[in-house]
N, C-alpha and C positions, 0 to 999 in steps of 0.2 A: 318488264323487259318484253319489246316486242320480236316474235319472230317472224321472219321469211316466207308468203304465202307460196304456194306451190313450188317451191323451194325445188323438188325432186325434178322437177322439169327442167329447170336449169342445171341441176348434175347431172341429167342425161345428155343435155345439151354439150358439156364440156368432157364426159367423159362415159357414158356407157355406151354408147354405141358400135366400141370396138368391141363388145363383147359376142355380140354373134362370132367373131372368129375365134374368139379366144376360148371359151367354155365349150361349145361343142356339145352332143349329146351325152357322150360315156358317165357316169355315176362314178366316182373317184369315192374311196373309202376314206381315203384322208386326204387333205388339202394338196392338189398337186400345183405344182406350178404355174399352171395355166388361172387356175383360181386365187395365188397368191397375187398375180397381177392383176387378174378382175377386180381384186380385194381393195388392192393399192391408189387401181385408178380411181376406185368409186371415192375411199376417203379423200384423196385429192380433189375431183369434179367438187365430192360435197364440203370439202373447206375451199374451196375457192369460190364457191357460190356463194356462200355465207359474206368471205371477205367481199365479196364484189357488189353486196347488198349491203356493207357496214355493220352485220348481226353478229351474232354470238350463237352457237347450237348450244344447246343444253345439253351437260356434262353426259355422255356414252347414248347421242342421238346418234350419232356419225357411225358409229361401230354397229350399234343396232341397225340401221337403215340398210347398210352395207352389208350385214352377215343375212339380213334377213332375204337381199334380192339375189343374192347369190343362191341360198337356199332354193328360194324359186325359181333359178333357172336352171341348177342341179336336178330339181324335181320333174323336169319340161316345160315348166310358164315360158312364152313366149314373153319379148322384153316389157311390150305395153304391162301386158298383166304381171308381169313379177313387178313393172313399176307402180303400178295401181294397185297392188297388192300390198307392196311395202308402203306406199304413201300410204293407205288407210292406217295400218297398224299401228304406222309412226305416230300417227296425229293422235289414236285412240293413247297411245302407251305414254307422249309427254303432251298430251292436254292441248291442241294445238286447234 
């Protein structure tokens, strides 16, 4: 099965860019609402990218990729680097 080269680029394209308003600086001890939505869009952006390339993610890429940039941007990464951050990991974690 082939997958989606730079795949993350195109979920940014369709959906993370509204995250600069929406996450904000503050560190949330537990998922606040503003991150359930970041959450939301990114799994949307990235199964819509997938469908629009006719691919298939590999079973909990989506979730991973997702929980992972969020992470980073919880942390202060700025959007490039939490994307470049999670695009590495991802490729390292399903072999890509």
């Amino acid at each position: 099965m082939r997958y989606v080269p730079g795949w993350l680029a195109v979920v940014s394209a369709f959906s993370l860019m509204p995250l600069v308003a929406l996450v904000g600086t503050e560190k949330a001890q537990a998922q606040s609402k503003d991150e359930v939505v970041v959450e939301r869009l990114c799994l949307a952006g990235f199964s819509a990218a997938f469908q629009a390339a006719g691919k298939v993610a590999p079973p909990g890429m989506s979730t991973y990729t997702c929980s992972c940039f969020l992470d980073q941007i919880n942390q202060g990464s700025g959007l490039d680097a939490a994307q470049s951050t999670c695009r590495k990991r991802t490729q390292e974690r399903f072999r890509m």
